[in-house]
C-alpha positions, 0 to 999 in steps of 0.5 A: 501545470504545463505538461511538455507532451500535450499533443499526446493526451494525458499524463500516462502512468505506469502502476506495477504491482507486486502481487499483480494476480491477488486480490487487491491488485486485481479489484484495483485493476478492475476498477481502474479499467471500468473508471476509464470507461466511465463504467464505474462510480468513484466512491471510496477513492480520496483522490476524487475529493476536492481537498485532494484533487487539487493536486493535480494529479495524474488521470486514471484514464492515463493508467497503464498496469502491469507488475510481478507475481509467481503464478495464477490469472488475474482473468481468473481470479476477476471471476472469482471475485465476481462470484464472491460479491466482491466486485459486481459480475457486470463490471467484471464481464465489461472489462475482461478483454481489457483485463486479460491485456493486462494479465499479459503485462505480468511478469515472473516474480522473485523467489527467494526460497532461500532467504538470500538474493542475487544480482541476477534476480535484481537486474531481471526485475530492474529490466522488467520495469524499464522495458514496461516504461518504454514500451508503453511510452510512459511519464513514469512508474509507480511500484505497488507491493500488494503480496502477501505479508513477509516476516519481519526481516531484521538481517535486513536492516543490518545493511546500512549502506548502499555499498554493503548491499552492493557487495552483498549482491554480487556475492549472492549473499544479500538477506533481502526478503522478496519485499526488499528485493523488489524496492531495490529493483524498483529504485534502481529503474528509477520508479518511486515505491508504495510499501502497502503491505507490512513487510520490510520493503524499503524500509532498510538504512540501504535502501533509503540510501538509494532512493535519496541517490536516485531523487525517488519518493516512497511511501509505506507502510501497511495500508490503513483500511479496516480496524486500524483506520476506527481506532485512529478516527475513535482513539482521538476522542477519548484523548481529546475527552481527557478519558483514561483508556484502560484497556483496547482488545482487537479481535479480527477474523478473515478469510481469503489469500491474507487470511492464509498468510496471517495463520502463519505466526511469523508472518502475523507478527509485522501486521499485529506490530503495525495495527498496535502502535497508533493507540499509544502514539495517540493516547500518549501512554501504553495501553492493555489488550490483545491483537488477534488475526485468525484465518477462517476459511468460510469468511472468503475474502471478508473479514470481520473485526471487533474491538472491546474498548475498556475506559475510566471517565470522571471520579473514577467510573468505568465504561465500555464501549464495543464495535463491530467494522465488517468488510471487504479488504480487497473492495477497501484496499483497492481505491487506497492503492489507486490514491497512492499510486496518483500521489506518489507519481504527482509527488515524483513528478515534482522532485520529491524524494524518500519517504512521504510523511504526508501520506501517512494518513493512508497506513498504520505505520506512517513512515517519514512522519509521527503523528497518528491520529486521524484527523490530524494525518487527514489535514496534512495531507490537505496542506500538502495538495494545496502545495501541489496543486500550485507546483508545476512539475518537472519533466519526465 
């Protein structure tokens, strides 16, 4: 690829999370920080495989990190990680100067109280994303959602034009929740979007409508790292196999921020929505069983998860099969949004707009495309970096 400003050195890319002082962002950032001191192995990031590297994707020594939040440290919160297990305290205590740079870069969030957002917010958060691109001389920005799961939002979905949610703005009437709002910031700033949480985000008929106006790609929803990411893998085998799945229950225990979250019923109701349909999207009929996400406090940022998986093979005869998937959510999701944030870019950099279906391989619900099961997501997305890596791409 010819890149325009070689005498700069590598393509810089803006990464700006929603969520910046959580968990996920800041174990992302971490990682980022100590892979460009090369103070950090690439294990778990997709992005470092043959297959997908042959993108032509956008360096992680070329990433600069800034985003929203409300309150907290992401110095802070680094520490408690480091005390939790979660990342190692040496890694933490090589990059902490460097991290602190980037807790500077974080600015207020939206806080929609109210359920209703205004011109002034959207434009506050719109000059925050063009101030971080300038300042920081940046090819582009990559907006990260990383908070806390919303509520599904179907007032949202009510807003079918761009024009309608214009008006709806300036009238200080729009029911965009936080999500929304940041999609909206980010697409009129001209950065593309990664919806890695359940909530709402771009996913409004306006929204859409503005993403597509601006040449803007986006991604989403609900980042596949855990229980989904077996049953998608697992699901194919039994379809493949010709054996009857009768039932699928799914247990998950979790503690940390997301655990929190998830207590709430309303909030758990968009993440159980997402984790439930790839089985009947793989299998092809619905299937019985319970999704349960329960917060235990004493988990800390860890979380636990087991599937029962009831099923009918040849003349009849019943089976079972039992899993157990534990891990860390924050040290899962982290390299994932890096993936996505150098995917997204490489996309935008190439002219692709609104949703990537070939990044579906990366979430529960992968929107822009239908297919689900695993495999099939993993060779979509080799196809299409095949093709990036023999397009070159347009000017900043």
């Amino acid at each position: 690829m010819v890149n325009d400003d070689t005498a700069r050195g590598p393509r810089r890319t803006g990464i700006w999370f929603i969520g910046a002082r959580g968990s996920v962002a800041t174990t992302a950032t971490i990682g980022a920080l100590a892979l460009a001191r090369g103070a950090a192995p690439v294990t778990g990031l997709v992005t470092e495989l043959d297959e997908i590297a042959q993108a032509d994707l956008p360096p992680i020594d070329g990433f600069v990190i800034g985003g929203h939040d409300l309150a907290g440290s992401m110095v802070e919160r680094a520490q408690e990680l480091a005390g939790s297990g979660v990342v190692p305290a040496a890694t933490v205590a090589a990059v902490l100067d460097d991290l602190a740079v980037v807790d500077s870069r974080v600015r207020p969030g939206a806080d929609t109280t109210d359920g209703l957002a205004d011109r002034s917010t959207t434009d506050r958060l719109e000059r925050d994303l063009r101030a971080f691109r300038v300042e920081n001389d940046l090819d582009r920005v990559v907006v990260v959602d990383v908070s806390s799961t919303e509520p599904p939002s179907p007032e949202a979905a009510r807003l079918g034009t761009l024009d309608e949610l214009d008006r709806a703005l300036d009238a200080g009437t729009a029911p965009l929740p936080p999500s929304s709002l940041y999609a909206y910031a980010a697409f009129r700033a001209e950065c593309p979007f990664v919806e890695f949480t359940p909530s709402t985000g771009p996913v409004v008929p306006a929204l859409e409508e503005l993403a597509k106006s601006q040449h803007l790609p986006w991604a989403g929803r609900d980042g596949k790292t855990g229980e989904t990411l077996l049953k998608t893998a697992l699901a194919p085998m039994f379809a493949t196999r010709a054996l009857a799945v009768r039932s699928w229950s799914a247990f998950n225990i979790l503690g940390g921020g997301d655990g929190r979250t998830l207590a709430d019923p309303a909030a758990a109701a968009s993440k159980t929505a997402t984790k439930a349909m790839a089985l009947e999207a793989i299998l092809g009929y619905p299937v019985e069983g319970p999704v349960r996400i329960d917060h235990v406090a004493d988990m800390g940022d860890w979380k636990t998860a087991w599937d029962h998986v009831s099923f009918e093979g040849f003349l009849g005869t019943r089976m079972r099969m039992q899993v157990t998937w534990e891990g860390c959510d924050s040290a899962l999701a982290a390299p994932l949004v890096l993936d996505l944030a150098r995917l997204v870019a490489r996309a935008h950099e190439v002219g692709h707009s609104g949703p990537v279906a070939e990044l579906g391989f990366f979430f529960k619900e992968p929107l822009g495309g239908t297919t689900h099961a695993l495999g099939d997501q993993w060779q979509a997305l080799v196809r299409w970096c095949a093709t990036l890596g023999e397009t070159p791409g347009s000017a900043a």
